[in-house]
N, C-alpha and C positions, 0 to 999 in steps of 0.2 A: 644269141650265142650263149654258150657256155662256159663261164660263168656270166651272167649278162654284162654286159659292158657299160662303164657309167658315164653319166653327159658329159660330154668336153666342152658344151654351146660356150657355156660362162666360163673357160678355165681363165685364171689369172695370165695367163702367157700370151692369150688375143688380144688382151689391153696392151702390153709391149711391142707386141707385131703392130698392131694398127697404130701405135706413137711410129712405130721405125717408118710405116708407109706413108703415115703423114707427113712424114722428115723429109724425105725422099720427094714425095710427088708436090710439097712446098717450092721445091729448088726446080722443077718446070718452068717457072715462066719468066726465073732469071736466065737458065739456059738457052730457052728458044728467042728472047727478045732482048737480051744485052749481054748475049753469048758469055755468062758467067760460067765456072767450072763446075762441074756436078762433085759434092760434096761425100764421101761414099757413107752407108749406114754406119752406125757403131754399133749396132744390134747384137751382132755376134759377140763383141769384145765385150759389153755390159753382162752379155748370159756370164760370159765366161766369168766376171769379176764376179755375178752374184753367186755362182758356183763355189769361186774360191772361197768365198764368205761364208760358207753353209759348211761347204769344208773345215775352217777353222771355228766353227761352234758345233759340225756335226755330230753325231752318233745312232748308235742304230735304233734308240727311244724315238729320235724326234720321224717325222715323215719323211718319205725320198722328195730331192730335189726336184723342183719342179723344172729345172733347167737339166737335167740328162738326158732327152734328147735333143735338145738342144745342141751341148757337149758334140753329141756322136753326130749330127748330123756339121759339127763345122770338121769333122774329121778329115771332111771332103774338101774342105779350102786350105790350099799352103799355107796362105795367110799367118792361118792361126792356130793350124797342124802341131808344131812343137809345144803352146803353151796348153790346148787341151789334149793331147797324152801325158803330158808331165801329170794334171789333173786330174785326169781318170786314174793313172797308177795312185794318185795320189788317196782315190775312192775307193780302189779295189785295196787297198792295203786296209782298209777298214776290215775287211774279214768276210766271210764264205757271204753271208749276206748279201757285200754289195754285187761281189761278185758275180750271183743270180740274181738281184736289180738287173743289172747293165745287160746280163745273158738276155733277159727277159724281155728287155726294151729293143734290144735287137740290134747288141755292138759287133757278132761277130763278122755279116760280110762286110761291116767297116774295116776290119782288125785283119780279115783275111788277105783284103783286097791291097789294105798297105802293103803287106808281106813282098806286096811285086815292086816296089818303089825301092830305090837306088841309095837313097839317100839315108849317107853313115851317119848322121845325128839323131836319125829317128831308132836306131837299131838299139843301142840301151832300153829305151823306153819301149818300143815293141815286143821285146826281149822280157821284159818285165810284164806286161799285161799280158802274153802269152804265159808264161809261169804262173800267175795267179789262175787266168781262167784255167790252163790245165789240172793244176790244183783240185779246184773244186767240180771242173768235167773233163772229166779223162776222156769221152766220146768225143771230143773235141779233135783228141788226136789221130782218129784215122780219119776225120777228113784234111787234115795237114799233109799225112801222109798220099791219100786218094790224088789231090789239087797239087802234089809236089811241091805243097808249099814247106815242107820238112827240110828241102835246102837252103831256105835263108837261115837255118839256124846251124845246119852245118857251115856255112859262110863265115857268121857270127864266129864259130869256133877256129875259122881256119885265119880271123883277120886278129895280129898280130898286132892292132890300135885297140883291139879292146880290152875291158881290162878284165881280168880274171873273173870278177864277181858274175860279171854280164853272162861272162863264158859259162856259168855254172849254171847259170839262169837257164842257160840252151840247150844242155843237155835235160 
């Protein structure tokens, strides 16, 4: 490929994955022979803490996180939905920079896909990672338009819970 792609054999994140799988397939053989409860990973929850850590000593000198896809890939679990978007706006307020990081890793059909979810707590923080990426890619906005996903933001403006700021965000 173009630019060649570099080895991921050794990245630091396999050592993490392979502790969470050992974690995991340890608790086998109390499950199947003295029917103990399956314990569930922390894996997710440790990315997220080591994120937050990088977050409070980051800037755009040092390297990107080695946990941002990470990040976008718990996008997909409720679980842990609220605490990494608060996170990411937390990233993209860093400046155009992060904001082509996260484009580049491949936040937006995470980003798009919430837009169809229900749930009024994620609507600030959606509202806000939409603002920044549009910011920095305005092409962003005709497939908002294209996917109809352009009415949660009219939604956004017509719910009389939100607060002005968010509202501004949506236009």
């Amino acid at each position: 490929s173009q630019p060649p792609l570099p080895f991921t054999h050794q990245h630091p994140m396999w050592e993490a994955w392979d502790m969470a799988v050992d974690m995991c397939l340890s608790q086998l053989k109390g499950i199947l022979e003295r029917d103990k409860p399956y314990v569930p990973s922390t894996f997710f929850e440790e990315q997220l803490t080591a994120f937050e850590v990088w977050l409070a000593q980051g800037s755009e000198e040092r390297s990107p996180p080695e946990q941002l896809p990470i990040v976008l890939q718990v996008l997909l679990s409720q679980a842990h939905r609220l605490r990494a978007l608060d996170l990411l706006g937390r990233f993209l307020d860093l400046g155009p920079w992060a904001v082509n990081l996260v484009l580049s890793v491949g936040i937006y059909p995470y980003v798009l896909k919430l837009l169809q979810a229900n749930a009024r707590e994620l609507r600030p923080l959606l509202v806000f990672l939409w603002a920044k990426i549009l910011a920095v890619d305005s092409s962003c906005q005709q497939d908002l338009v294209r996917d109809n996903s352009h009415r949660y933001f009219l939604a956004v403006l017509q719910d009389a819970a939100m607060l002005p700021e968010h509202k501004t965000w949506s236009v």
